[in-house]
Structures are given as C-alpha cells and as structure tokens.
C-alpha positions in Angstrom: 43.4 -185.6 -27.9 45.3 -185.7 -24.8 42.6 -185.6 -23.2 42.1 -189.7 -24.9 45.1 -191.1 -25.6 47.4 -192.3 -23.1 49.1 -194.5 -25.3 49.7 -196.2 -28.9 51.8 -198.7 -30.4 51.5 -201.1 -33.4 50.1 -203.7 -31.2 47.9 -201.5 -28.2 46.3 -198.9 -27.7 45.1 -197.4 -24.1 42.3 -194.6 -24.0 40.5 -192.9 -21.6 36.8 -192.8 -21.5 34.0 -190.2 -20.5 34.3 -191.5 -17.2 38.8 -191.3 -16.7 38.6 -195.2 -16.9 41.6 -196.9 -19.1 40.3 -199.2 -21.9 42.9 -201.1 -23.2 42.5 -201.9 -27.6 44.5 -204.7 -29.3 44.9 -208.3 -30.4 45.2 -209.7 -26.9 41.7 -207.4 -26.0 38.0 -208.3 -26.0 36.8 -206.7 -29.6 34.9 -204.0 -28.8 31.9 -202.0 -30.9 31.0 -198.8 -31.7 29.3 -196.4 -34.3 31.2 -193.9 -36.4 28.1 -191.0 -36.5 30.8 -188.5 -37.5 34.2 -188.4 -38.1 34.6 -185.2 -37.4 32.7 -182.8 -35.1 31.1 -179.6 -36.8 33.6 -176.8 -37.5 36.7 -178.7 -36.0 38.3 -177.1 -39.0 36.8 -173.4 -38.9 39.3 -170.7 -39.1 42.4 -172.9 -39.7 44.2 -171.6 -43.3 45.0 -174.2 -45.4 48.9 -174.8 -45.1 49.1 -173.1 -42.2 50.8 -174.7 -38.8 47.1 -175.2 -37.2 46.1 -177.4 -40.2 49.3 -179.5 -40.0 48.3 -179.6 -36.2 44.9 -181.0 -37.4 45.9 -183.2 -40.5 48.8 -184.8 -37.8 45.8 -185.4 -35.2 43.5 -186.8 -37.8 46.6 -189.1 -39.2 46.5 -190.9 -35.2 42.6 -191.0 -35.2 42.4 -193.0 -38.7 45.3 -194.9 -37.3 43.2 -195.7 -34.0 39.7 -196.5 -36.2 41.7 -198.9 -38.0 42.2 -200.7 -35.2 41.2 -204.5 -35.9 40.1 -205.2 -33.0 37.3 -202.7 -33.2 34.0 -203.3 -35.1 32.3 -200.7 -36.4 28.7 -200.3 -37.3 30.0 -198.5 -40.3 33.6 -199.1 -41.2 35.8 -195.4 -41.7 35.9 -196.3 -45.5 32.8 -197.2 -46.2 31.6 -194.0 -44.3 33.8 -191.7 -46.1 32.7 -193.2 -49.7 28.9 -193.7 -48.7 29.1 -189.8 -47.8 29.5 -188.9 -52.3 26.4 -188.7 -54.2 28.0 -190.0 -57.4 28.9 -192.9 -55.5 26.1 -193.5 -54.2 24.3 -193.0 -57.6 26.5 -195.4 -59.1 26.1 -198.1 -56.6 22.1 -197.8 -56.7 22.2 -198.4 -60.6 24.3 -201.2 -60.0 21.9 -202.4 -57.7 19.0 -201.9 -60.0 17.4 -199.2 -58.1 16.0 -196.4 -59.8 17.4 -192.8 -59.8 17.1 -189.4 -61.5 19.0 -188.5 -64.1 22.0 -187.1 -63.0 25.2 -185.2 -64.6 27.9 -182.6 -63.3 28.7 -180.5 -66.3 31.1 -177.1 -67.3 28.0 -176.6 -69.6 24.7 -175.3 -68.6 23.4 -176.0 -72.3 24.9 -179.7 -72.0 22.8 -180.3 -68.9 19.9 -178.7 -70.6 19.8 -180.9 -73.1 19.9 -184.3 -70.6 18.2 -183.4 -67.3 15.3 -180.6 -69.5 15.6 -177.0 -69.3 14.5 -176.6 -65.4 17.0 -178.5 -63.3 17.9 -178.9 -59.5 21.1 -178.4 -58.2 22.3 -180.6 -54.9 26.0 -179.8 -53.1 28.3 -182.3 -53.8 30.1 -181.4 -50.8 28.7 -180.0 -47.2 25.1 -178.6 -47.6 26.1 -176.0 -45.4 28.7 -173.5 -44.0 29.2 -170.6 -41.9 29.0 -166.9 -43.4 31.2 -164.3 -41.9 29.2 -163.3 -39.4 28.6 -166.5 -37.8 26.0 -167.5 -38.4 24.7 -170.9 -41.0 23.8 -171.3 -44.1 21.8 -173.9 -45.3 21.8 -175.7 -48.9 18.5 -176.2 -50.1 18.0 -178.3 -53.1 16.2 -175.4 -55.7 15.3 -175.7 -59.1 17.5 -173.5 -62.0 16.6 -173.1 -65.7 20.3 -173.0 -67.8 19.5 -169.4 -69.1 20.1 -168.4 -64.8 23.5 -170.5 -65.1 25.3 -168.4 -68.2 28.9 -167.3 -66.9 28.5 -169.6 -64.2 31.9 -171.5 -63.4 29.7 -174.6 -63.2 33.2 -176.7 -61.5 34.1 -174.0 -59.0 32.4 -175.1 -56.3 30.7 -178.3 -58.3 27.2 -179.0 -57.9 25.0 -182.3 -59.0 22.5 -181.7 -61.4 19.5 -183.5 -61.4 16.1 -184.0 -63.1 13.4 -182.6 -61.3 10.8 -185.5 -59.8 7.1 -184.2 -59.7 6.8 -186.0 -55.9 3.7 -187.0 -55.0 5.1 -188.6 -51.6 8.5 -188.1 -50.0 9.8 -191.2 -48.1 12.6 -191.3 -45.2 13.8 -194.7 -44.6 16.0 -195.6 -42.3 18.0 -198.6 -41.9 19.8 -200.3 -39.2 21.5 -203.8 -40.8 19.1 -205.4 -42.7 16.1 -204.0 -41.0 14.1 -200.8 -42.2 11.9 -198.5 -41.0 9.7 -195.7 -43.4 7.7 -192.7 -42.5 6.0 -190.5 -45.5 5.0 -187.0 -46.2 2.6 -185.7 -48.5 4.5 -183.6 -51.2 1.5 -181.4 -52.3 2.5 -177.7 -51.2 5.8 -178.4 -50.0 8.7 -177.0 -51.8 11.5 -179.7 -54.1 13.6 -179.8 -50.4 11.0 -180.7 -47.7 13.6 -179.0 -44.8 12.9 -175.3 -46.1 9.0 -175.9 -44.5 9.7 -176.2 -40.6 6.4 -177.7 -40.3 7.2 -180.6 -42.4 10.1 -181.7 -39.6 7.0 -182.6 -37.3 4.4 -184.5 -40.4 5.7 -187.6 -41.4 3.5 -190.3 -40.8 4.7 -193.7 -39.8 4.0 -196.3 -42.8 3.9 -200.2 -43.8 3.0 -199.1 -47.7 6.3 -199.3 -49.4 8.3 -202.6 -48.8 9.8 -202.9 -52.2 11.3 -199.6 -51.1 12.9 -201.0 -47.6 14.1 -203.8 -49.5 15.9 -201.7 -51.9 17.0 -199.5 -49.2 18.8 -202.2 -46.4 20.0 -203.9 -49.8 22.0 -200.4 -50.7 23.5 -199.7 -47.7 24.7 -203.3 -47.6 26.1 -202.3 -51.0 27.6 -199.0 -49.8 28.8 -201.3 -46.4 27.4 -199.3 -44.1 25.3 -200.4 -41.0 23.3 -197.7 -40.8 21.6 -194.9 -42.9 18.7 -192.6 -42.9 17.6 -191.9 -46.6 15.6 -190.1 -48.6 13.0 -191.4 -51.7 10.5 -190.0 -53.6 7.3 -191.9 -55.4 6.2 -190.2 -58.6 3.5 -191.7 -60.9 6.4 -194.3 -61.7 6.9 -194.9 -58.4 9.9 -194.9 -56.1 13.1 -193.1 -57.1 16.1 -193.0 -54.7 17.5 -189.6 -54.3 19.9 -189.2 -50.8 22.0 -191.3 -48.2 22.8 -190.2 -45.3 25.1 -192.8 -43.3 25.2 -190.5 -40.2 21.7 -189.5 -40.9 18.5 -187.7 -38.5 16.2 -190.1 -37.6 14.8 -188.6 -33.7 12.1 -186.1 -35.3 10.3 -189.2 -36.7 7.1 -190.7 -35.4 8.0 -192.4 -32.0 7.4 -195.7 -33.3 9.7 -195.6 -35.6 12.5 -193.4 -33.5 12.0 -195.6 -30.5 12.3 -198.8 -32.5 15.8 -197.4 -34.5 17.5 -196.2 -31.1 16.4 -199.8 -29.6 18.2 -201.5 -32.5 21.3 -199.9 -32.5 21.8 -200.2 -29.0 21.1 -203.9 -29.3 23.6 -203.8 -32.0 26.1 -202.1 -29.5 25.7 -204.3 -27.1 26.2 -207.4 -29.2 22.8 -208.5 -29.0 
C-alpha cells in the first residue's frame, strides 16, 4: 500500500496511480468512478495463520482500504456493501423470492435425512464460500457443483465446511446473462450431454450462442441486481420444462469468453459507464 497512498485524513485523500500521478479524493474534488471487480486479489491471504502478526498486518491494511472505498466522493459501479452481500447465495436466494423470481429449492442442513426429505433423495451441493482453493502442493482445486444421494452423506459433519443444498433442475438450456445497469445481455448452451456444472466440460467455455429468446429472463435478471444494488453481474439460469429458474450471481463475474457480440457490447457499456457517459 505504500506503493498508493500518500496520504489520508477524514477530509482527503491523495493516491498515486499506475502512472506516479497524484489524484487528490475528497469533498472539495471532482467525484470520481470506478468498479469494484474484487476486493481482494487471489491469495492475498495465502499462507498468513490466523492470529498471527501477518494477519493483523493484513486485517490493519484492509481496515484503510474499506476506509478509502467509503470515500463519498467516490461512485462505485457496485458499492463495497452491496458487493460483499451480493457475493452469499442465501442472500441472493432470499432476495430473488422476494422479487418473485423463481428458484430451486434450497436448505443447509446438520441432517442428510432432513434434506432428503425437502430437496428428494439425489441432491447437489454448491460452496457457500470460495469454489475453490489451493492444495498443498500448489496447485487449484476447483468446486464443481455434483449431485450426492443422503446415503453418501452419513457421518458427514454437514456444517463443517457448510454447503448449500439444492434440488437438482433437469436443464434443458443453461443461460449466462449478464447485466450492466438496467441493460442485459444472454447467451445459451444446450444442456444435453453436459454434466449439472457446465465448467467441468472445457469445450463448453467456447459454445454459447448469442440469444434474443428469453427477455422475461433479462428483465428478471437487471431487476435482481438492482435488488442486490449492484451495477453489474454475470449470472447463471437454467430453463427446465417450467421454464427459467435462477440459480447463481456473480457481481464480479466472467463475461470475455462469450460470443463477441455480446463481450464487445458489455466492455463498451461499462466503459461508457466509467466515463460518465
């Protein structure tokens, strides 16, 4: 951070750019805008002990970055707080049934019989924290949504590291919409052959197909991130033979690997956004 900041005090704040020019935030200042992707880069944490000098280190730095993205003269695509809650699935959940959209059945149980008896006997499991992390040796690990049956989940400390369950959606179509303020963009993929999480086949990355079919879904989409309060987000539906079912947001989300039209058109937004325009 020293790197950044040359200076802070309730009233201003002077940073240094990618360039080793002074920009100058406060009341007196031009606002200025920006997009929150992360809030933290990957691993910035790796290796540090919890209660250990480096993680006082790192909870003292993150203390004078929160202080710094609460600026008011900043606006944010995404606000910090609204990023940090959009990131949880229960909240997320919660706010699409409040917003009438539809979703799978969902619970987070001690009891593998309980959620037997709600979600059926075959269930997924999704993270509820990072869907990923680094083994010993280095190297990542990926968590791919897979279907359990309760029998596989006996002696299971089900809240140790505590998974979502859900009911599993026979997809016919998987949908990525992405949304950018009120506007929305969708590309679909054919679910035939492909297994419940579409990442585990690599060709899939490279087969969505650009699409004008599913407006009752943007509209549902652009009105839940405006319910979540975040500017943008890259999520993930499903269509069934009841139709669309809301399953992920992603406020930070991929959106480059889709068709051109659709990447081209997203980067050109939020850099009109950016730029005030």
């Amino acid at each position: 951070m020293s790197d950044v900041v040359q200076w802070l005090d309730p009233a201003d704040i002077r940073l240094i750019d990618i360039s080793g020019a002074t920009v100058t935030l406060g009341a007196d200042q031009m606002a200025a805008r920006g997009w929150i992707r992360r809030l933290a880069p990957a691993g910035w944490d790796s290796g540090v002990p919890l209660g250990s000098h480096g993680a006082a280190r790192l909870s003292s730095r993150l203390a004078l970055l929160a202080a710094i993205l609460r600026e008011p003269s900043l606006i944010w695509l995404t606000q910090v707080d609204p990023l940090f809650a959009s990131e949880n699935k229960v909240v997320q959940y919660r706010t699409a049934l409040a917003a009438g959209i539809r979703i799978p059945a969902t619970a987070v149980s001690s009891s593998s019989g309980d959620l037997a008896a709600k979600l059926g006997d075959s269930f997924v499991l999704k993270p509820l924290g990072p869907g990923h992390f680094q083994k010993p040796d280095g190297s990542s690990q990926v968590l791919y949504v897979k279907a359990v049956r309760a029998a596989e989940l006996a002696g299971t400390d089900l809240l140790d590291a505590p998974f979502l369950a859900q009911q599993v959606v026979a997809a016919d179509i998987h949908l990525r919409v992405v949304t950018v303020g009120r506007r929305a963009w969708t590309a679909e993929l054919d679910a035939v052959g492909l297994p419940i999480d579409w990442r585990e086949h690599k060709s899939a990355h490279h087969s969505f197909a650009a699409t004008d079919r599913w407006p009752q879904v943007e509209n549902a989409a652009a009105r839940l991130a405006a319910a979540l309060g975040v500017g943008y987000s890259s999520q993930d539906w499903l269509i069934d033979e009841d139709g669309p079912v809301f399953v992920d947001l992603n406020p930070g989300g991929q959106w480059l690997f889709l068709p051109k039209p659709i990447a081209t058109s997203v980067a050109r937004s939020l850099a009109d956004w950016l730029a005030g325009r």
